[in-house]
Residue, then its C-alpha position, 0 to 999 in steps of 0.5 A: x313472364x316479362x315481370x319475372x325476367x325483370x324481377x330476377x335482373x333487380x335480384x341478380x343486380x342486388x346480389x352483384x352490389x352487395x358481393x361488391x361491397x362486402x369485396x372492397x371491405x375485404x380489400x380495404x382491409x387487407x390494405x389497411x393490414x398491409x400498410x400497417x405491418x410495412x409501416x409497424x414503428x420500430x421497437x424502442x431499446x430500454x437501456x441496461x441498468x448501469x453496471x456497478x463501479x469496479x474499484x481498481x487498488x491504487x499502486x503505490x510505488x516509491x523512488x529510491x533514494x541515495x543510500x536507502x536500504x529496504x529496511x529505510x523504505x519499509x519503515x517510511x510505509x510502516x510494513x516489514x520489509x520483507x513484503x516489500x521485496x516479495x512484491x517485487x519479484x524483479x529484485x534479485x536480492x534486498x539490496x537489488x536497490x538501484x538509485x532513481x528506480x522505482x520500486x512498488x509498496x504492496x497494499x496491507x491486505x494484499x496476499x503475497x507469497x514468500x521469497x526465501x532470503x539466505x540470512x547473509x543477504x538480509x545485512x544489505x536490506x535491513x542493516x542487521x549483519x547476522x554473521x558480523x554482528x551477531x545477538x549480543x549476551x543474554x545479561x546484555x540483551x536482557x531488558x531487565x539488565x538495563x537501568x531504567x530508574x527515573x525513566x518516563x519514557x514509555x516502556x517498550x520504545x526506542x527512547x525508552x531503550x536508550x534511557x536505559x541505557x544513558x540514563x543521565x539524559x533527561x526525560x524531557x526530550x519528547x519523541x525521538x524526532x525532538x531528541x536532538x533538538x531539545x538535548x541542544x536547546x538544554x545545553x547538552x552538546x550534539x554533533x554529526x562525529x559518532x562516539x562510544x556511548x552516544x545517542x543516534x537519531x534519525x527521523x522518529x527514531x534513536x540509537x545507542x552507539x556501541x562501536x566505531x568501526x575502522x571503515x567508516x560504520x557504527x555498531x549501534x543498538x537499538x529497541x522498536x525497529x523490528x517491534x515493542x521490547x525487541x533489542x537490535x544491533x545494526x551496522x550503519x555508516x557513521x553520517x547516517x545519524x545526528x548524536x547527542x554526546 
């Protein structure tokens, strides 16, 4: 009896140690579990694919000079006047010009919508007076009615026009911005004085003077301001062009 007594004690001790061992397993890993999710190491952000440039339209604003006209401005950026004022919604009028004030010069593609403009107002943009100085004659008009033998210039421009019409000018006086300088250069007598008959030029363009007006202006007429083979007569101060008699 005392063997079997004994017996059962090694197998209970036995037991006892292999419950023990197979306890602190599970105790180790719980632990092991345990510091391993307090410790899990934070996640680590991808950074976002960079976002496509946005372009922003440069603005193109312009400074008005001493007696520019709003024909004068579009004319230096190659765009009607007409969309010039219709972006500038600010203006009351075309002539709504005030001298040092910046005005801005829309994109070419920009869509922009119409301000009607009463035809007396359009003199004061453009220089053309519809009521004072209205289209002269068809037989006046009429491109067909002016000389152009002997004319090299090219046809439809303003240098053609006023060969047309003074056809004793040479056709060796190159672009309009030349005219001047050339016709003076060739003996030819030049001025700042307008006269009936004579040749304006300013910039890249030339006029045929029509009248002297008793306040100071000129009547002139003209070809290419508003487009190729389109006549125009404007009324203009006497010191705005540089002639050639």
């Amino acid at each position: 009896m005392r063997k079997t007594i004994l017996t059962g004690v090694v197998t209970f001790a036995v037991v006892s140690i292999l419950a023990l061992t197979v306890i602190e397993k599970l105790l180790i890993k719980s632990e092991v579990q345990y510091l391993a999710d307090a410790y899990k190491p934070p996640a680590i952000a991808m950074p976002l694919p960079d976002a496509p440039p946005v372009t922003v339209p440069k603005i193109v604003k312009y400074t008005v000079a001493y007696r520019d006209t709003l024909g004068d401005i579009a004319a230096k950026y190659n765009t009607p006047w007409q969309r010039i004022y219709n972006k500038n919604t600010v203006m009351q009028g075309p002539a709504d010009l005030k001298t040092g004030e910046e005005i801005i010069i829309p994109a070419p593609d920009e869509i922009l919508a119409d301000r009607p403009v009463p035809s007396s107002l359009v003199a004061s943009a453009t220089g053309v007076d519809i009521s004072q100085n209205p289209a002269p004659a068809p037989a006046k008009a009429s491109i067909a009615s002016t000389s152009s033998k002997g004319n090299l210039y090219t046809p439809g421009n303003c240098t053609w026009y006023v060969k047309s019409k003074r056809p004793d000018l040479p056709n060796n006086l190159g672009n309009a911005d030349t005219w001047v300088i050339r016709a003076r250069a060739q003996g030819m007598p030049t001025g700042s004085i307008p006269r009936v008959g004579a040749v304006g030029q300013r910039g890249i363009h030339v006029v045929y003077v029509e009248r002297i007006n008793s306040n100071g202006t000129i009547t002139i007429s003209e070809m290419n301001y508003r487009g190729l083979y389109q006549i125009t007569w404007r009324t203009l101060p006497a010191n705005y062009f540089t002639y050639i008699y």
